[in-house]
C-alpha positions, -999 to 999 in steps of 0.1 A, spaced: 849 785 493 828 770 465 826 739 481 819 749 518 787 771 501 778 741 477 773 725 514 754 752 531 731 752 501 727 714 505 718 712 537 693 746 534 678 729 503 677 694 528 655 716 553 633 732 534 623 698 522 618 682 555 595 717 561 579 706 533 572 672 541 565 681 574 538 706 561 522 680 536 513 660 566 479 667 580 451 655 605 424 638 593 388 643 612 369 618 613 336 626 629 319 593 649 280 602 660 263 576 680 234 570 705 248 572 735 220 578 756 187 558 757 180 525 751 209 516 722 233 528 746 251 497 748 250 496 706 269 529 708 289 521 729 303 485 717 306 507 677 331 533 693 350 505 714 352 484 676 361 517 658 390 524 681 398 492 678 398 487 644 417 521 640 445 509 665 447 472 644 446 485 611 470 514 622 497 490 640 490 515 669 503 547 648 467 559 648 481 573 611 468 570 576 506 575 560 520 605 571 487 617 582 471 615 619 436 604 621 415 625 647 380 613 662 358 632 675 326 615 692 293 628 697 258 616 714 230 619 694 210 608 720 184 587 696 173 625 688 171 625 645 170 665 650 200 661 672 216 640 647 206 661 619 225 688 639 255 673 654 264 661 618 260 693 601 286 704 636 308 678 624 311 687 586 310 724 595 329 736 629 351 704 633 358 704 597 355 661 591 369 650 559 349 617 568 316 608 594 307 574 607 273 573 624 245 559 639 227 533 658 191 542 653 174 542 620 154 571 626 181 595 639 205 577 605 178 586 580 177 622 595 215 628 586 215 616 553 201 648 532 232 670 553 259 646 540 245 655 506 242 689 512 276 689 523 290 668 498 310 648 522 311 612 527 284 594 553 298 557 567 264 544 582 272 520 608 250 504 624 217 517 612 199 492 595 170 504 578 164 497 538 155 531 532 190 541 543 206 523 509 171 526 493 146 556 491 163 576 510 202 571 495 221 598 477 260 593 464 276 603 496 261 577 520 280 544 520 267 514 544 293 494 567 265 480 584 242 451 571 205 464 554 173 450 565 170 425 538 205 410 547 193 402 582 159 391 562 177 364 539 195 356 573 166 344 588 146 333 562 169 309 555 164 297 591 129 291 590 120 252 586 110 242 548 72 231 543 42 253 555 50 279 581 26 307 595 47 334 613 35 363 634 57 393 635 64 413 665 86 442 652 94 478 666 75 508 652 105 524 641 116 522 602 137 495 608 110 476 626 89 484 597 118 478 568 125 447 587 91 431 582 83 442 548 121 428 541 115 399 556 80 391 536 99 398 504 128 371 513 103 348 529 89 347 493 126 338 475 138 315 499 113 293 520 78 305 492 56 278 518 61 301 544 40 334 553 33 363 574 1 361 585 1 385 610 20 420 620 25 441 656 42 472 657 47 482 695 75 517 708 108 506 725 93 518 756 58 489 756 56 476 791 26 454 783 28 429 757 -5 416 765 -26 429 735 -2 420 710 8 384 721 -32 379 723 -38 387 691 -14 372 676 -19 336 695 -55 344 676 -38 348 642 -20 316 645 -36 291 671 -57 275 639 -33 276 613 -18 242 594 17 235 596 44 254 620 32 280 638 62 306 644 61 340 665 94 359 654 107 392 659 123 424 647 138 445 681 161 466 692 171 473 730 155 454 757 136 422 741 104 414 750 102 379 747 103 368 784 69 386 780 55 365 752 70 334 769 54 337 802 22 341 780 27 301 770 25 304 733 33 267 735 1 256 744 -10 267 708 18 248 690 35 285 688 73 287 687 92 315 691 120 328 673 139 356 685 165 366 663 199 376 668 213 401 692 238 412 718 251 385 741 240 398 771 201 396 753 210 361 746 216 348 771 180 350 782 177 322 756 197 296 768 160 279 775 155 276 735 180 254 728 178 244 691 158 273 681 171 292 654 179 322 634 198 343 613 225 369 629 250 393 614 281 386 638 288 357 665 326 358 675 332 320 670 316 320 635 346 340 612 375 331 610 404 354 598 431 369 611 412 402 620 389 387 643 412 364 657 430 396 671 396 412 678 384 380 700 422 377 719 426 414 723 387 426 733 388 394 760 423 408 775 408 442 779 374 434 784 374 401 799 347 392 779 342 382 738 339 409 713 297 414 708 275 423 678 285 462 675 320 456 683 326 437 652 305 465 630 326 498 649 354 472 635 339 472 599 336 508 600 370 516 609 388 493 583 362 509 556 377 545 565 414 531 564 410 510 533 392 542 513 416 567 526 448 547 515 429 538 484 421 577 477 448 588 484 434 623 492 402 635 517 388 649 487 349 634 486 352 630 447 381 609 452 368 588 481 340 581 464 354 571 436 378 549 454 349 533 476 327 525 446 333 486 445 359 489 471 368 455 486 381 455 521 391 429 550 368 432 582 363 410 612 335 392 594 358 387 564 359 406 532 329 435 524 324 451 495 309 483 488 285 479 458 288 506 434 247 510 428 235 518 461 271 518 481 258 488 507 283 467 518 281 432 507 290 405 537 284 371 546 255 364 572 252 332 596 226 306 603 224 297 643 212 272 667 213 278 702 238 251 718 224 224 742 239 234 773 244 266 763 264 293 786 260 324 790 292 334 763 290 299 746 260 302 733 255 296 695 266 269 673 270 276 637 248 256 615 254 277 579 277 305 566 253 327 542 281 339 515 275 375 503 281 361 466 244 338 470 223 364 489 200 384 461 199 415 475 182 438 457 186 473 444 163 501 458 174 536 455 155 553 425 189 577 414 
């Protein structure tokens, strides 16, 4: 009789602990905000294609963080930065995210970054590129998968030709047209000192006539010494066609676009040996993440992965790696786990910096292919290690 309710204990005692364990696990929110509408659509949508991705790779498929289920909930911020503002303070409050990813413009990026403070819950920025984001504007809660401006300007500084160089900017008058230039000046200064920006246009995203600005910036550089260069700082449709159908040539002017999507690209194929500095090409890492990124996203997609796929990617393995790190969704924790955090991506290993949280990362040096295609377009001439670019420190906390 002893024995038969020895066993009947056993086996209660055996249930409540699988009620137990089965209690312990929980969902984990994690809120994904991007411009979905306007003219970063494409951005947006190649992140959340790269974050689901990443989650499914990093995952094996279980779409779980140990016992626990990750949940993502995607929202359009339309390029609004009041929208943005909003749909993150949604996120934190009504849906309840333990972690947020978000967001392809700058603008909308630096308009969510007081709420994750206020919040006290951890920010991923991705893509948002803006220096101010990991600068001015940072507080403790905002971490950066995506590269700053002065990464993609010590990128292409080190692709402008040694000797005397006068360049004239044509940036978008956005903060990351603006933190682009004022990045790139500073880097022009550390790595190529002969070169110079001698002229600077801001136009809107939505400029229809380039005239004025390619006018007076043939002005600005027609009588200068040395290479003459017209590069440029962009996001959405490029306006180069514009500038080249202006024949900057017949000034001695080159152009030098910069990198971009593929499809944007493409448009180049016309440049070949121009080059530049870029932040992902799918034939420049390799490591075993992005050989399963390339095979998998051309099986689905029938197509190679693009620039944003790669950083929705580099978000997703951030959120993994801090989580199983942490142990916990607890902010204090994360943060403390992401501080310095090291963590495998498609572009190779990152690194969260523990002063201003901005993910460390190699860069490329590119030259447009002779006989470039369409999806074979880039050669690469330089891998730019994380470890050699001096990136500086700009928050003020």
């Amino acid at each position: 009789m002893l024995g038969r309710i020895s066993k009947t204990l056993a086996l209660a005692g055996a249930a409540v602990a699988l009620v137990a364990g089965a209690a312990a696990a929980k969902d984990i929110k994690v809120c994904l905000i991007a411009g979905k509408t306007g003219p970063l659509e494409a951005y947006a949508k190649q992140t959340e294609v790269g974050f689901q991705l990443g989650l499914e790779y990093l995952t094996k498929g279980t779409m779980q963080v140990g016992a626990d289920k990750l949940q993502v909930i995607v929202k359009d911020d339309q390029l609004k930065p009041d929208r943005g503002k909003a749909l993150l303070e949604e996120c934190y409050g009504d849906d309840k995210a333990d972690i947020a990813v978000g967001t392809s413009g700058s603008p909308v990026a630096l308009a969510m970054l007081p709420v994750a403070e206020e919040m006290k819950k951890v920010l991923i920025v991705e893509p948002a590129v803006a220096d101010s984001i990991t600068g001015e504007k940072w507080n403790r809660y905002i971490f950066r998968t995506g590269r700053s401006s002065f990464q993609d300007a010590l990128a292409n500084a080190a692709a402008v030709p040694d000797g005397e160089v006068s360049i004239g900017m044509v940036a978008l008058d956005t903060a990351f047209g603006r933190d682009g230039v004022a990045a790139f000046k500073e880097a022009l200064g550390g790595v190529r000192p002969k070169a110079k920006i001698v002229a600077e246009e801001y136009a809107a995203g939505n400029t229809a006539d380039f005239t004025p600005f390619a006018e007076r910036l043939f002005n600005a550089l027609k009588d200068k010494p040395g290479r003459k260069i017209i590069a440029f700082i962009w996001a959405g449709a490029h306006p180069i066609a514009k500038f080249v159908d202006m024949k900057p040539e017949r000034f001695g002017i080159e152009l030098a676009p910069g990198g971009n999507l593929l499809p944007v690209m493409a448009a180049w194929k016309a440049f070949a040996g121009a080059e530049g500095g870029i932040y992902y090409y799918y034939d420049f890492p390799k490591n075993p993440q992005n050989d399963w990124l390339k095979a998998e996203y051309q099986k689905r997609f029938n197509a190679p992965p693009d620039f944003f796929v790669a950083g929705g990617f580099s978000a997703a393995a951030a959120v993994v790696a801090s989580l199983q790190k942490a142990g916990s969704t607890d902010t204090e924790k994360l943060i403390a786990a992401m501080e310095g955090l090291t963590f495998d991506t498609p572009k190779g290993p990152m690194t969260f910096r523990k002063e201003d949280h901005q993910a460390l990362q190699d860069m490329y040096h590119w030259r447009i292919k002779k006989g470039a295609t369409d999806t074979d377009l880039l050669e690469l001439v330089a891998t730019i290690p994380a470890a050699s670019m001096p990136l500086p420190i700009r928050n003020k906390r």
